[in-house]
C-alpha positions, 0 to 999 in steps of 0.5 A, a space after each residue: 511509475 514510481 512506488 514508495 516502500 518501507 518497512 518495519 525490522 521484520 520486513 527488512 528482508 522480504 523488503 529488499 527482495 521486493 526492490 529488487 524484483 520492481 528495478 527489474 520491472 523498470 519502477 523506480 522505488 523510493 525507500 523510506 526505511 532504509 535503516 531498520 531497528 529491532 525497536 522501530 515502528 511501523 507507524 513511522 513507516 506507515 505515515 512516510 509512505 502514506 504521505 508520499 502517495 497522497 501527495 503525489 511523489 509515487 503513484 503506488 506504496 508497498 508497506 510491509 511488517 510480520 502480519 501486513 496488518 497494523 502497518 495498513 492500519 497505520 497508512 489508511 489514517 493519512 488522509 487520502 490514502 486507501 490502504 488494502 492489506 491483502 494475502 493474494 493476487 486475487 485480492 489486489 486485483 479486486 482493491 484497485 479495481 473497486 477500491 482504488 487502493 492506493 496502498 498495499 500492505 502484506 505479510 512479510 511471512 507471504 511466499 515471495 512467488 506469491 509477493 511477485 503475483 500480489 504486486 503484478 496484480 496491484 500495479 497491473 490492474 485499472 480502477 473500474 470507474 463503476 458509479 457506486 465505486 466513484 460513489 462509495 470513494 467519495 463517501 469516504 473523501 467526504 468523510 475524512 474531511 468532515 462533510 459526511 455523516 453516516 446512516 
């Protein structure tokens, strides 16, 4: 498994941590923010991320800032991606189960303890392949390429 991760300045720590933490589970981790400024931009980081996922160079991105908000934000405008901040296990359970959430994003602020059980759940748990989840993903496909137009 291969899972791309990145940043903005006020993750850098929790960041590192988190790398850590996937060597030891025996994931190879690309970083797309190892140099972090008190003046970068999330967004940056959101879009590397986000593209390595949709296009197939890691199965999973992990994205970080203070909040875990605008970064998800940012990530969930590459096309493809379905980004799902969440702030507890049970939450990243639930994304990939009905979502298929390709993305992750937290709060840097999050115990690391928690941090470890939100990345277990993610990483850990299938998508269900439920028909009106298949039905609710594809209307969301259809609709970042033009083709669906809402009730």
């Amino acid at each position: 498994m291969r899972i791309s991760i990145a940043t903005d300045h006020a993750g850098r720590e929790t960041k590192l941590k988190v790398i850590e933490f996937l060597k030891y589970c025996n994931i190879e981790v690309i970083d797309y923010s190892q140099i972090n400024t008190p003046t970068d931009d999330y967004p940056d980081f959101a879009f590397k991320v986000g593209k390595s996922v949709a296009q197939k160079e890691s199965n999973y991105g992990i994205l970080i800032c203070t909040t875990g908000i605008g970064i998800s934000i940012a990530a969930n405008k590459v096309k493809n991606v379905r980004c799902a901040h969440v702030s507890n296990p049970l939450d990243a359970k639930a994304t990939r189960l009905d979502n298929d959430a390709n993305v992750l994003a937290f709060s840097s602020k999050l115990d690391f303890e928690q941090i470890k059980e939100i990345i277990k759940n993610f990483i850990n748990t299938e998508f269900s392949n439920e028909e009106r989840h298949l039905r609710r993903i594809e209307k969301i496909r259809k609709y970042e390429n033009g083709e669906y137009n809402e009730l």
